[in-house]
PyMOL Python script that loads the backbone (N, CA, C, O; Angstrom):
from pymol import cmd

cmd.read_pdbstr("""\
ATOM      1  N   UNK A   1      16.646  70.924 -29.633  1.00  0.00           N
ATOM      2  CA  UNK A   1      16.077  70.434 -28.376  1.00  0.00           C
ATOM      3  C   UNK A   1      15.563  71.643 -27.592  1.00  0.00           C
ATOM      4  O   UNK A   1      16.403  72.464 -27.225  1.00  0.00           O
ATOM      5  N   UNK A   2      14.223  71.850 -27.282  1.00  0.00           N
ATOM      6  CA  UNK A   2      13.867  72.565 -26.699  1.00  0.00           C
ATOM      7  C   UNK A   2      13.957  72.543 -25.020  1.00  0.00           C
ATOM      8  O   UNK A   2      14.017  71.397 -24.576  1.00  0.00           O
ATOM      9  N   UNK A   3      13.977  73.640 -23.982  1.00  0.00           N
ATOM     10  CA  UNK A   3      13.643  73.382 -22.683  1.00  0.00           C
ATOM     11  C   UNK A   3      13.621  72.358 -22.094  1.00  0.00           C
ATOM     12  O   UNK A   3      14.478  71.808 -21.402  1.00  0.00           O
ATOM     13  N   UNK A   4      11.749  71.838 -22.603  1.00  0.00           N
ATOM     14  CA  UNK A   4      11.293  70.661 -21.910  1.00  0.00           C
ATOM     15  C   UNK A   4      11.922  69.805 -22.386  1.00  0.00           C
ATOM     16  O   UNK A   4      11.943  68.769 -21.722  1.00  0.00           O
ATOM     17  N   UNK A   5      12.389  69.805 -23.169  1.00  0.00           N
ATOM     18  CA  UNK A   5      12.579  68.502 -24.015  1.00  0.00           C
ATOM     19  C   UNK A   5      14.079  67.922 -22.823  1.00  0.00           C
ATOM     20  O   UNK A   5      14.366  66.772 -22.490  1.00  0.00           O
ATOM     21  N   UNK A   6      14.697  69.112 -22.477  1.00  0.00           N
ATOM     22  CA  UNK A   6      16.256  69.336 -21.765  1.00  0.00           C
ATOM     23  C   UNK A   6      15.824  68.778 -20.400  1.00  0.00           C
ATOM     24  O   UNK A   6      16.662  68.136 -19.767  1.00  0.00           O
ATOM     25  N   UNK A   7      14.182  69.023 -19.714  1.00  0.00           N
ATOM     26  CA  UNK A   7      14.073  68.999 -18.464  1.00  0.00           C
ATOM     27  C   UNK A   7      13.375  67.268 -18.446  1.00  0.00           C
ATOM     28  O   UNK A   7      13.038  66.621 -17.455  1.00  0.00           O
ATOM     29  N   UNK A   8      13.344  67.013 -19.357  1.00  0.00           N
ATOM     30  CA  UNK A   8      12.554  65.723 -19.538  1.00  0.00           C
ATOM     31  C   UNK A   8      13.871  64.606 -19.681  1.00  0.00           C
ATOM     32  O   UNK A   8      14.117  63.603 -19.012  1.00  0.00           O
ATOM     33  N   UNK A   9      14.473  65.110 -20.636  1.00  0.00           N
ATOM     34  CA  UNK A   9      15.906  64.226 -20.819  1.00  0.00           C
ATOM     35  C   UNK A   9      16.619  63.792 -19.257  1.00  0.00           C
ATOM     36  O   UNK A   9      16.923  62.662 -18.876  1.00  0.00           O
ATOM     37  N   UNK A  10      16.767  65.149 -18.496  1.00  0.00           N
ATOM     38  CA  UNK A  10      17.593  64.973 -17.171  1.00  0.00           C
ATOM     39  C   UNK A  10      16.532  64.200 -16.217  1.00  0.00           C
ATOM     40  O   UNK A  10      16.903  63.575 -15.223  1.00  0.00           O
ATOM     41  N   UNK A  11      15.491  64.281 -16.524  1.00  0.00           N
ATOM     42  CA  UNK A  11      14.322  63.597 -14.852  1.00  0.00           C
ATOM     43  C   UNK A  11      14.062  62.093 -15.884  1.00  0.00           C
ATOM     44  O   UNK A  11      12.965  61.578 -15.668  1.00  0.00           O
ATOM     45  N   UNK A  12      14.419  61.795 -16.319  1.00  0.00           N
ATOM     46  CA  UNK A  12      14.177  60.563 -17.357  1.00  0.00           C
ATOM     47  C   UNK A  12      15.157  59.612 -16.702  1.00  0.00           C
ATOM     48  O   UNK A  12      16.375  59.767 -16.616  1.00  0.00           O
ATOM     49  N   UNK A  13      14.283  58.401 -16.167  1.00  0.00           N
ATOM     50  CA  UNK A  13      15.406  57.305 -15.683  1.00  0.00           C
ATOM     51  C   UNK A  13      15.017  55.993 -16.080  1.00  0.00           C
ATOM     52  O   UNK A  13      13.907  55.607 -15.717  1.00  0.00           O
ATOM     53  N   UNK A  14      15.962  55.006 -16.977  1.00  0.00           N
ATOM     54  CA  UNK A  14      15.277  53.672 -17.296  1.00  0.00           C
ATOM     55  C   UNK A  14      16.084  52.805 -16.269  1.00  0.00           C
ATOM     56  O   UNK A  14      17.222  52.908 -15.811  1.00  0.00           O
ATOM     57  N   UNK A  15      14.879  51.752 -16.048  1.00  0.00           N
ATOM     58  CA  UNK A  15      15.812  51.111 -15.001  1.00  0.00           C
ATOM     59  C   UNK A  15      14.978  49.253 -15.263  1.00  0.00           C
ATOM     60  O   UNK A  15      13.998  48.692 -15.753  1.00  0.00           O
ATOM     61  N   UNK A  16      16.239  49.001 -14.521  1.00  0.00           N
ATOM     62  CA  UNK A  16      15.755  47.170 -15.169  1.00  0.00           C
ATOM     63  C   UNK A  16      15.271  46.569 -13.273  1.00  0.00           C
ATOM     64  O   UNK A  16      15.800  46.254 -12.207  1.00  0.00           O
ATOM     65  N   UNK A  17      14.163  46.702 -13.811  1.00  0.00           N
ATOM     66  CA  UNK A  17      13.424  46.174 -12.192  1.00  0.00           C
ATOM     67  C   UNK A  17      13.751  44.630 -11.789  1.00  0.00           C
ATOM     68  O   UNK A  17      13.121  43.996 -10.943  1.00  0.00           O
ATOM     69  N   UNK A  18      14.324  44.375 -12.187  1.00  0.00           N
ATOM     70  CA  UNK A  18      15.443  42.983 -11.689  1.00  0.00           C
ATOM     71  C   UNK A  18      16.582  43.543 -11.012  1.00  0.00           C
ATOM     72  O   UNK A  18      16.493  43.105  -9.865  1.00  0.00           O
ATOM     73  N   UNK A  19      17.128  43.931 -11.055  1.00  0.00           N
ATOM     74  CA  UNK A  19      18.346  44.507 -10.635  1.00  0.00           C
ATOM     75  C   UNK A  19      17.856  45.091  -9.007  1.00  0.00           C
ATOM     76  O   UNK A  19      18.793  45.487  -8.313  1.00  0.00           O
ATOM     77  N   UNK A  20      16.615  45.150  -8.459  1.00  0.00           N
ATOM     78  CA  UNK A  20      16.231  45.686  -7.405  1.00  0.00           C
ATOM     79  C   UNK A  20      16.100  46.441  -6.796  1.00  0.00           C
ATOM     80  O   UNK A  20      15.535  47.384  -7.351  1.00  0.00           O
ATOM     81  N   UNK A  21      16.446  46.665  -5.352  1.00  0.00           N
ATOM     82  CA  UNK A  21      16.456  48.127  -5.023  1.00  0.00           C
ATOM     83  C   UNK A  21      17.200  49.573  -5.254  1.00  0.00           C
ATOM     84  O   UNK A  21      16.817  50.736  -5.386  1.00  0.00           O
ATOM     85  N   UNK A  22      18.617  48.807  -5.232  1.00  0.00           N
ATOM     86  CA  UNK A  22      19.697  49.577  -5.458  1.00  0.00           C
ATOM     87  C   UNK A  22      19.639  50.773  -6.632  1.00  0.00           C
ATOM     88  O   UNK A  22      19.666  51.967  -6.332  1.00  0.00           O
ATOM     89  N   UNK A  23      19.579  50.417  -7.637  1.00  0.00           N
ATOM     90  CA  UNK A  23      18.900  51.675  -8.761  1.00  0.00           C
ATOM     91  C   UNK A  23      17.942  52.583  -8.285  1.00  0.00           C
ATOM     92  O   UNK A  23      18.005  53.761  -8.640  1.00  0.00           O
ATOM     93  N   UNK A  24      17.346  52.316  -7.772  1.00  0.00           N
ATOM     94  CA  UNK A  24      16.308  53.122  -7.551  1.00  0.00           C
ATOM     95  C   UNK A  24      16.457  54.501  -6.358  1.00  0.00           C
ATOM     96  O   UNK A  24      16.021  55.650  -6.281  1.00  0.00           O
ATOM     97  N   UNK A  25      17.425  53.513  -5.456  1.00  0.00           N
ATOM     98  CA  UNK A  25      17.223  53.964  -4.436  1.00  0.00           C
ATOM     99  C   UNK A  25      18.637  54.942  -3.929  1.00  0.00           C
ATOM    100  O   UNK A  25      18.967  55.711  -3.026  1.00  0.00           O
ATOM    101  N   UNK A  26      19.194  54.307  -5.205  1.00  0.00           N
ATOM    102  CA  UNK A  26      20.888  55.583  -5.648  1.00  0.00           C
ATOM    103  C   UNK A  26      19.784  56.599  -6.407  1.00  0.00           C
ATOM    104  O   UNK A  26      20.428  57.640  -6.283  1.00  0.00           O
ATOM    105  N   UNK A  27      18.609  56.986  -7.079  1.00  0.00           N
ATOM    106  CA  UNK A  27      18.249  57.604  -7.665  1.00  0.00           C
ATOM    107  C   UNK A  27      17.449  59.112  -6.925  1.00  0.00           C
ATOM    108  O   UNK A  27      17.734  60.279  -7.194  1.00  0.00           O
ATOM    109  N   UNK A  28      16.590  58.709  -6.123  1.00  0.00           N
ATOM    110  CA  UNK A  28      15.922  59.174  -5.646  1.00  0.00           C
ATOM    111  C   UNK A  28      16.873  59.554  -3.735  1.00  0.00           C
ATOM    112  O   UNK A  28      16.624  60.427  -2.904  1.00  0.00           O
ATOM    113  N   UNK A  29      17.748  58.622  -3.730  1.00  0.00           N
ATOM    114  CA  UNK A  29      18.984  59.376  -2.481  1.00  0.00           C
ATOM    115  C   UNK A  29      18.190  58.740  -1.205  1.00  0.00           C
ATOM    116  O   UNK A  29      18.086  59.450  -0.205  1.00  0.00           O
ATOM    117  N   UNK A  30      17.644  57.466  -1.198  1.00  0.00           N
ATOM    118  CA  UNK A  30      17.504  57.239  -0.122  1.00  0.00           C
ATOM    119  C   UNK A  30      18.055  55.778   0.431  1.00  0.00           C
ATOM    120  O   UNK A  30      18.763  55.257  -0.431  1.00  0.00           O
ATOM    121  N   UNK A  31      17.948  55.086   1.452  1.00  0.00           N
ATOM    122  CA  UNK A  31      19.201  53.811   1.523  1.00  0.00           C
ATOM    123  C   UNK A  31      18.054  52.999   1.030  1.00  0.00           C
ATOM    124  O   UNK A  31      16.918  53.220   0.609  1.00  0.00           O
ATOM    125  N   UNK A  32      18.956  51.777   1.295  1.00  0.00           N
ATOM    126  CA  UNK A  32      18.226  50.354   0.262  1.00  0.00           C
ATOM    127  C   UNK A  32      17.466  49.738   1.686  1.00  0.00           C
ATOM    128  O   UNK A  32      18.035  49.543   2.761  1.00  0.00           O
ATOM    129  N   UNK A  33      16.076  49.501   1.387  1.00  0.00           N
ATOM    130  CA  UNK A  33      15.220  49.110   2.093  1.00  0.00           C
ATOM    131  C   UNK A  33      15.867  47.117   2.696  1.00  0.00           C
ATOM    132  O   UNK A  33      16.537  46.367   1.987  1.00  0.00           O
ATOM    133  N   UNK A  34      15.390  46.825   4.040  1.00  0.00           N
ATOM    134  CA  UNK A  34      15.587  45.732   4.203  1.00  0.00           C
ATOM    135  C   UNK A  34      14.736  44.309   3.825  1.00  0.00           C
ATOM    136  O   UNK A  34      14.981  43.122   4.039  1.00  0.00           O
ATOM    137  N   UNK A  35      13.756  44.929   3.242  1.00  0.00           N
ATOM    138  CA  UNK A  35      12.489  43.957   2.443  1.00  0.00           C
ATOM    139  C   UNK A  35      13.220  43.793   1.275  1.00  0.00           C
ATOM    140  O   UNK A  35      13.953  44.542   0.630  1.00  0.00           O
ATOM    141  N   UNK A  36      12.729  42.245   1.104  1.00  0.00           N
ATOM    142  CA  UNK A  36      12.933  41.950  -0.762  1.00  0.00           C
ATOM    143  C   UNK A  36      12.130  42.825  -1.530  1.00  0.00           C
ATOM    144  O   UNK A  36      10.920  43.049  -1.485  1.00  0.00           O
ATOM    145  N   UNK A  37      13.084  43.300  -2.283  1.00  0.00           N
ATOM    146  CA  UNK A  37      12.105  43.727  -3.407  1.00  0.00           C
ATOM    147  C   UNK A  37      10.854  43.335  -4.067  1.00  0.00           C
ATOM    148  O   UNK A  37      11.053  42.243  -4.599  1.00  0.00           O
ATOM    149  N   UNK A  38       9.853  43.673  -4.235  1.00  0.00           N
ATOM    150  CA  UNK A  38       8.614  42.876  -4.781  1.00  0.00           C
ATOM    151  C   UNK A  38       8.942  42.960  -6.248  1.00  0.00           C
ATOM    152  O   UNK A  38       9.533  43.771  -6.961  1.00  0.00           O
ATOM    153  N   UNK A  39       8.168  41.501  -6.467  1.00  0.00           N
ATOM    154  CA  UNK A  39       8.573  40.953  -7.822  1.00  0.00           C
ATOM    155  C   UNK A  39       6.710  40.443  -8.481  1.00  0.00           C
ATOM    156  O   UNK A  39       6.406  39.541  -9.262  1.00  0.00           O
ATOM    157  N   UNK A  40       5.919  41.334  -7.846  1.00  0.00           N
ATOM    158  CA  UNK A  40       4.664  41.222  -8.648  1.00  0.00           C
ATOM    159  C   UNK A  40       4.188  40.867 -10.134  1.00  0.00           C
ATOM    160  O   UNK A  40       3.015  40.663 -10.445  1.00  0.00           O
ATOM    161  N   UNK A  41       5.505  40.818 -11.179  1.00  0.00           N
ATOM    162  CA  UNK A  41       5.211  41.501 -12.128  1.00  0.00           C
ATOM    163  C   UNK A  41       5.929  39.764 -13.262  1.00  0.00           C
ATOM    164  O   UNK A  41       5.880  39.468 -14.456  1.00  0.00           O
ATOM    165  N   UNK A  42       6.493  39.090 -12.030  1.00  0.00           N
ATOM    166  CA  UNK A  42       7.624  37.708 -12.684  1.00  0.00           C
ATOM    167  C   UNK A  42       6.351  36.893 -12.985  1.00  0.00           C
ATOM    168  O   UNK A  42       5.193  37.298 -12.882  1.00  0.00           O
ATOM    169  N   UNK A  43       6.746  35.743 -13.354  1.00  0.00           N
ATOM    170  CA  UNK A  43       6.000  34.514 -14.139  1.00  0.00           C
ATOM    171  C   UNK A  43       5.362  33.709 -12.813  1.00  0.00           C
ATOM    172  O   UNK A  43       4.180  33.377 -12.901  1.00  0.00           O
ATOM    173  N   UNK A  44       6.128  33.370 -11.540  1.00  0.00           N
ATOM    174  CA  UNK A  44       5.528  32.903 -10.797  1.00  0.00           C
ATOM    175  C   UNK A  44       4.285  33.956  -9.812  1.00  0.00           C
ATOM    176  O   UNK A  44       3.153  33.623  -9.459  1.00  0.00           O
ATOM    177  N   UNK A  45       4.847  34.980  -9.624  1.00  0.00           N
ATOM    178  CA  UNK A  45       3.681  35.897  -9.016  1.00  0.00           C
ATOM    179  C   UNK A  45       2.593  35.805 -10.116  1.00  0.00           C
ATOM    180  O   UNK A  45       1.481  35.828  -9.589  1.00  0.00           O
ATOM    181  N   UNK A  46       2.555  35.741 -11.004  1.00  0.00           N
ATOM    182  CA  UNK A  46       0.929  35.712 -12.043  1.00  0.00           C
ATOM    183  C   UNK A  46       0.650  34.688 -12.225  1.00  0.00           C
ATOM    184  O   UNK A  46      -0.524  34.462 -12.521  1.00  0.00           O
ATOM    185  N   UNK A  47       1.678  33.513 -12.126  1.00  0.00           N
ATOM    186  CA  UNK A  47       1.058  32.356 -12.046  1.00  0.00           C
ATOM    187  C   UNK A  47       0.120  31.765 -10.964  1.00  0.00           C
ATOM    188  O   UNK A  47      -0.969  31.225 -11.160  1.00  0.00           O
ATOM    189  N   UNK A  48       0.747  31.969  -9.794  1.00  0.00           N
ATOM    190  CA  UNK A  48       0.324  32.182  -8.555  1.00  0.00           C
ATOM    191  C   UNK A  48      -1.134  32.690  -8.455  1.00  0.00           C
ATOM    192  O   UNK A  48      -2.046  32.015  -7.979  1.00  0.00           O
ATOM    193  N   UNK A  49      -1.276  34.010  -8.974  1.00  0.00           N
ATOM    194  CA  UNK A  49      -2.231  35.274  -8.529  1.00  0.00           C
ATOM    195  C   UNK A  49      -3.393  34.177  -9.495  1.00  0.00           C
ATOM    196  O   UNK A  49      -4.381  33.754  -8.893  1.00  0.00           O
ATOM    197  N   UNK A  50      -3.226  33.865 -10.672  1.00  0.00           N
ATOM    198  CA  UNK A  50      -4.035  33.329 -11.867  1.00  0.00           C
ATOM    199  C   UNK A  50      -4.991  31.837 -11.112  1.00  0.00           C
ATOM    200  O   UNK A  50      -6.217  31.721 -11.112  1.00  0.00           O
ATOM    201  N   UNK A  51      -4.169  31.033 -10.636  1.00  0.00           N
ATOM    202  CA  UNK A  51      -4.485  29.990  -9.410  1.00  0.00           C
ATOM    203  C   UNK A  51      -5.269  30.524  -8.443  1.00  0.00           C
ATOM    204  O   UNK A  51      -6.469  30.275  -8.563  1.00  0.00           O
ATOM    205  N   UNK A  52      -4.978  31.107  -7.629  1.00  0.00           N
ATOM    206  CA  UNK A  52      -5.872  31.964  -6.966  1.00  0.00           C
ATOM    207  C   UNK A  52      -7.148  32.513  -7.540  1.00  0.00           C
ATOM    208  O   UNK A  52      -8.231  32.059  -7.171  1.00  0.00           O
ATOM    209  N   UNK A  53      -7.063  33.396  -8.358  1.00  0.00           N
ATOM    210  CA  UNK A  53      -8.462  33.876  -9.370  1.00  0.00           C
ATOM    211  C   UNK A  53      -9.178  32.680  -9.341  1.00  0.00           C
ATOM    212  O   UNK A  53     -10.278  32.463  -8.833  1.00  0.00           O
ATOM    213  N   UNK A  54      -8.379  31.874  -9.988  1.00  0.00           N
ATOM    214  CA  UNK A  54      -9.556  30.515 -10.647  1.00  0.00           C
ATOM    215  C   UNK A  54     -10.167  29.859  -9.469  1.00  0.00           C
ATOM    216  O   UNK A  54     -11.396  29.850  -9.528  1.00  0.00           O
ATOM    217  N   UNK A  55      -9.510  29.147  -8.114  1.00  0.00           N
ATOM    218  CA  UNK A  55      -9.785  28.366  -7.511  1.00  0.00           C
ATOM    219  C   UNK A  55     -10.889  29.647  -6.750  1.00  0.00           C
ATOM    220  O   UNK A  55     -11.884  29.030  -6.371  1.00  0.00           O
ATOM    221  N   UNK A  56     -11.017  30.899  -6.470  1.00  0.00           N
ATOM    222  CA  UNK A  56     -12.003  31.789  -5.759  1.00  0.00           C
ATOM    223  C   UNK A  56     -13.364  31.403  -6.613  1.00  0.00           C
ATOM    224  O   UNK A  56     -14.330  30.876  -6.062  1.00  0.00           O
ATOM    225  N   UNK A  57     -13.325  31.795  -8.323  1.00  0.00           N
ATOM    226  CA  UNK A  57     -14.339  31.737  -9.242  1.00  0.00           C
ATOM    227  C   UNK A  57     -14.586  30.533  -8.915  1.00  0.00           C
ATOM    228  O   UNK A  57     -15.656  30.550  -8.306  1.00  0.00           O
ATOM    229  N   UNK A  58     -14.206  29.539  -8.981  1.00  0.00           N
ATOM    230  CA  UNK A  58     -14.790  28.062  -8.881  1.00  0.00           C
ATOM    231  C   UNK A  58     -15.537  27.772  -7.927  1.00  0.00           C
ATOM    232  O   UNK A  58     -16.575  27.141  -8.123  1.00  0.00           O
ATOM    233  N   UNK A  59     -15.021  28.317  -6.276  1.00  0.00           N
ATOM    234  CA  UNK A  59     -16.127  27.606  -5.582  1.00  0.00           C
ATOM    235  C   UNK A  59     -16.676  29.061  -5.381  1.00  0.00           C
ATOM    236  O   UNK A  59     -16.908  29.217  -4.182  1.00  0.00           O
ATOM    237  N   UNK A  60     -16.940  30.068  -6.035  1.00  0.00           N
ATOM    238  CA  UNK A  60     -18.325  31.224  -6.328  1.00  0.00           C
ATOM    239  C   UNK A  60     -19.078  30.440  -7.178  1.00  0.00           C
ATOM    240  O   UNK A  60     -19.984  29.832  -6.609  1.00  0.00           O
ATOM    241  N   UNK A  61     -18.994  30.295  -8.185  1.00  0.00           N
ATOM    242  CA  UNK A  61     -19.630  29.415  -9.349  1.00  0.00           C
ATOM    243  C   UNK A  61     -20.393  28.296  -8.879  1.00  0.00           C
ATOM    244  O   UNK A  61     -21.586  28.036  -9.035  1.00  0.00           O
ATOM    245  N   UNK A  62     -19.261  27.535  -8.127  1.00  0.00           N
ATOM    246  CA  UNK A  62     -19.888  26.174  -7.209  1.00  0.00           C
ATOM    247  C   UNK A  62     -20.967  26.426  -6.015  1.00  0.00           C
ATOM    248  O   UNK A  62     -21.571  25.442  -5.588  1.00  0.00           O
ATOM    249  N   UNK A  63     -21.227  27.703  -5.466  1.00  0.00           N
ATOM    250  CA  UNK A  63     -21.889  28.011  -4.541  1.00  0.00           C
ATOM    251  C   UNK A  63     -23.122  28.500  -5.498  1.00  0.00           C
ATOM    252  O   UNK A  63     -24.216  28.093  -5.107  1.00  0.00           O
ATOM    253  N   UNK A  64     -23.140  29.242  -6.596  1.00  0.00           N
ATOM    254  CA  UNK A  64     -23.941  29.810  -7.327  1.00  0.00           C
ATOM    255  C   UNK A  64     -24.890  28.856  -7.624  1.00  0.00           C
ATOM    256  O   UNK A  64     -26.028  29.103  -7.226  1.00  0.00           O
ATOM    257  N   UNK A  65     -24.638  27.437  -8.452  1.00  0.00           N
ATOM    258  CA  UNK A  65     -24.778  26.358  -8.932  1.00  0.00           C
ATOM    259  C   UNK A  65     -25.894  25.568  -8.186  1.00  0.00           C
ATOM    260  O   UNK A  65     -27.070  25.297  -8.428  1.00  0.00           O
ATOM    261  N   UNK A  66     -25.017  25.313  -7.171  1.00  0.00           N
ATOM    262  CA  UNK A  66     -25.658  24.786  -6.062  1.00  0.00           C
ATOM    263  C   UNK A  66     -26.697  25.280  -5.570  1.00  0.00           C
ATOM    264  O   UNK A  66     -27.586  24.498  -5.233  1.00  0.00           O
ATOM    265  N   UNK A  67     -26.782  25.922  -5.488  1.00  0.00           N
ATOM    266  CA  UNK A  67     -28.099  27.795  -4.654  1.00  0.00           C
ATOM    267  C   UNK A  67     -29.202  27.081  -5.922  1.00  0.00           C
ATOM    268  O   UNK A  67     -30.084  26.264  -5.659  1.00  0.00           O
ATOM    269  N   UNK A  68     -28.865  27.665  -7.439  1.00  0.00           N
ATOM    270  CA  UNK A  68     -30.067  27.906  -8.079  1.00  0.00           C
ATOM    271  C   UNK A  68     -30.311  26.081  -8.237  1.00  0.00           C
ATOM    272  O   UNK A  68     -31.242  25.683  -8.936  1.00  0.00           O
ATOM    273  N   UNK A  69     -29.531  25.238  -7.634  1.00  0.00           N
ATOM    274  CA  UNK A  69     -30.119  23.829  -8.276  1.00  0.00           C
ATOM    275  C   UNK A  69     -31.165  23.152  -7.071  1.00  0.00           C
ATOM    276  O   UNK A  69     -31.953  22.227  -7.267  1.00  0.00           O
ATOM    277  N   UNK A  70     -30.909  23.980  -5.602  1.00  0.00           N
ATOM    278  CA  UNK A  70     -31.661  24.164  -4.381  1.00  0.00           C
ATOM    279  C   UNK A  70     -32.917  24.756  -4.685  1.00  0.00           C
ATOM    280  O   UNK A  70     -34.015  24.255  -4.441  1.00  0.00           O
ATOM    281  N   UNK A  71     -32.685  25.903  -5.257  1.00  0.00           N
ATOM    282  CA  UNK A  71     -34.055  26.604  -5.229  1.00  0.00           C
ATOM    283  C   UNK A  71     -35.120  26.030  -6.749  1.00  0.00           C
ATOM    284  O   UNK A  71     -36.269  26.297  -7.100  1.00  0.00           O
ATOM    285  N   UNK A  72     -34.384  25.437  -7.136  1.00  0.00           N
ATOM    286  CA  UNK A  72     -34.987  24.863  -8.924  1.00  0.00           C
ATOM    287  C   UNK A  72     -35.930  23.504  -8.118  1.00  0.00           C
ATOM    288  O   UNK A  72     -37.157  23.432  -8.173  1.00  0.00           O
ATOM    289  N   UNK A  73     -35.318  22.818  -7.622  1.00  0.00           N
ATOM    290  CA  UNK A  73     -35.567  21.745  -6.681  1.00  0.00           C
ATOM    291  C   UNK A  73     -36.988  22.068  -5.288  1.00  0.00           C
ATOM    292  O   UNK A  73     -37.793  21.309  -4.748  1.00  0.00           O
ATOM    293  N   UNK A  74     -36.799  23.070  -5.197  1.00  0.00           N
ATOM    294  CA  UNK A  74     -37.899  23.782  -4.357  1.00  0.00           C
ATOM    295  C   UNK A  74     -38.370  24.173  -4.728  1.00  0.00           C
ATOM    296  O   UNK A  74     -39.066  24.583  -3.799  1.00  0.00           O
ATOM    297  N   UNK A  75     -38.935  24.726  -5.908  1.00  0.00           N
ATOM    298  CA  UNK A  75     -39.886  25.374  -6.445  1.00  0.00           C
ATOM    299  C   UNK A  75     -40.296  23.537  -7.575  1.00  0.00           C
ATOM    300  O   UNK A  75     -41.427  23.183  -7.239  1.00  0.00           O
ATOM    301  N   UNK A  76     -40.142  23.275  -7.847  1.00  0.00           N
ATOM    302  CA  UNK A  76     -40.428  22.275  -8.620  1.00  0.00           C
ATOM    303  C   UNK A  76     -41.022  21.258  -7.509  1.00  0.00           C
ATOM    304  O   UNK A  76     -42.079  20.757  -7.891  1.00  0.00           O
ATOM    305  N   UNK A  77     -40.588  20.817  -6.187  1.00  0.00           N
ATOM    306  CA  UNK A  77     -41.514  19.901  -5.527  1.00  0.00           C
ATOM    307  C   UNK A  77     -42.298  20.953  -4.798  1.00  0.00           C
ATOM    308  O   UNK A  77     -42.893  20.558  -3.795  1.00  0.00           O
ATOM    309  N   UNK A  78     -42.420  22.382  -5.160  1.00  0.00           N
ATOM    310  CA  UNK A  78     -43.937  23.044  -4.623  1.00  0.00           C
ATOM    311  C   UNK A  78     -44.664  23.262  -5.478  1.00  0.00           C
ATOM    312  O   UNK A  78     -45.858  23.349  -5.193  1.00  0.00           O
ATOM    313  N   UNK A  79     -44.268  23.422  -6.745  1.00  0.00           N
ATOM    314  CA  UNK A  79     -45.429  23.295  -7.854  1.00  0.00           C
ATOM    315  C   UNK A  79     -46.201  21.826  -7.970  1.00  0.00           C
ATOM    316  O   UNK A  79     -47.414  21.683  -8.123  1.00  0.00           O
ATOM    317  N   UNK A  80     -45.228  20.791  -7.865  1.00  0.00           N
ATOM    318  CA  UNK A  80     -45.262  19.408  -7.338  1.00  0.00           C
ATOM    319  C   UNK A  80     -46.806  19.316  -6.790  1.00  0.00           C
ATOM    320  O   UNK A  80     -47.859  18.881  -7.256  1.00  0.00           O
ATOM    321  N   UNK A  81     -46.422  19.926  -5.600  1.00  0.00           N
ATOM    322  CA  UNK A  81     -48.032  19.499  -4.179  1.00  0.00           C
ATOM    323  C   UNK A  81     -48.869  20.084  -4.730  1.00  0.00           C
ATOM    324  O   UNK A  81     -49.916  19.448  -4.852  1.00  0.00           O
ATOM    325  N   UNK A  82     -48.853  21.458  -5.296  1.00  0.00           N
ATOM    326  CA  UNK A  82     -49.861  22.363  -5.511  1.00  0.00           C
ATOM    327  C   UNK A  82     -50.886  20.963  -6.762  1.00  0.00           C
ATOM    328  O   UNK A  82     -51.855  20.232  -6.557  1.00  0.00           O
ATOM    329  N   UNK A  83     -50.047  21.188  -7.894  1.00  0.00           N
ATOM    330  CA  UNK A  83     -50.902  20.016  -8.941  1.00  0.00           C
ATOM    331  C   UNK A  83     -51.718  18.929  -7.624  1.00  0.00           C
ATOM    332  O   UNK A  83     -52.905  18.949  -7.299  1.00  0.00           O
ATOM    333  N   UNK A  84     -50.963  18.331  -7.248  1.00  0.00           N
ATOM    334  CA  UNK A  84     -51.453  16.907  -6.568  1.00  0.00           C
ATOM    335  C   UNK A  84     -52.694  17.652  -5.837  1.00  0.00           C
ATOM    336  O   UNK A  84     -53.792  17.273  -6.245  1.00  0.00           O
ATOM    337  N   UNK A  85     -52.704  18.394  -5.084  1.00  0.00           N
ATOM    338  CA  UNK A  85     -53.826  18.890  -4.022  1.00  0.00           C
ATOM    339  C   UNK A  85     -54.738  19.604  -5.086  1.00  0.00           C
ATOM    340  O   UNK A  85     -55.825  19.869  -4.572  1.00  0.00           O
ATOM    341  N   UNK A  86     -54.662  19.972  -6.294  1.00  0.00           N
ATOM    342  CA  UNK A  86     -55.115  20.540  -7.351  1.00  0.00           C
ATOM    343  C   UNK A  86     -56.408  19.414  -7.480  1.00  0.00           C
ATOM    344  O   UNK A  86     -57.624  19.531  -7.334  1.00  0.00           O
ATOM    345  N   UNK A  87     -55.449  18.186  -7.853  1.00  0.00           N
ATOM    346  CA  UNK A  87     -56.488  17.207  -8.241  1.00  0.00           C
ATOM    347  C   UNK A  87     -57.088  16.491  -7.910  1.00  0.00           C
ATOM    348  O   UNK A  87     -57.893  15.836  -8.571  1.00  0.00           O
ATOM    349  N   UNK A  88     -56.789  16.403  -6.475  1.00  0.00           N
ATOM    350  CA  UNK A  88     -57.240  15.875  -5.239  1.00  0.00           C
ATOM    351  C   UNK A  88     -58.279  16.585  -5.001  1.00  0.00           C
ATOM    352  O   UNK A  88     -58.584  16.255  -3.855  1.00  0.00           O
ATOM    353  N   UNK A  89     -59.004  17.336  -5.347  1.00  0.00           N
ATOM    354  CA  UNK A  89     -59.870  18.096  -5.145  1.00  0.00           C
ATOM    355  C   UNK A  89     -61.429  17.843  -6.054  1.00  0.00           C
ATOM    356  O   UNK A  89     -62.375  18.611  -5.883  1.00  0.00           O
TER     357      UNK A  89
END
""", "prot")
cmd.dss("prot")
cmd.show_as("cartoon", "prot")
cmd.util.cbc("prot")
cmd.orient("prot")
């Protein structure tokens, strides 16, 4: 075992991020915070976050949709007049 290998072993900490603040915070010597621990990383926070994503994309998509089926619609009853006054002529 070399040096680093000695200085890497001692600053090396595994820790089970369920268990919360307490590990961490015996580690580094400071007291245990009065916030819940964040749990970003569980099944309901990504489930959550994933719901969110989708329902934002949907009404972007739905606004997108809408826009080019407005402007498809406007350009189609102005090509519309143009023919008619075309042949009206």
């Amino acid at each position: 075992m070399t040096g680093d290998d000695l200085i890497l072993a001692t600053l090396t900490y595994y820790l089970e991020l369920s268990e919360g603040w307490e590990p961490i915070c015996r580690i580094i010597g400071k007291p245990i915070p009065k916030e819940p621990f964040p749990k970003a990383n569980d099944a309901e926070a990504i489930d959550a976050l994933a719901g969110k994503i989708l329902i934002e994309a949907g009404w972007r998509w739905g606004v997108v949709i809408v826009l080019m089926g407005a402007l498809s619609y406007g350009l189609s009853c102005a090509l519309f007049r143009r023919q008619v006054l075309i042949a009206a002529k």
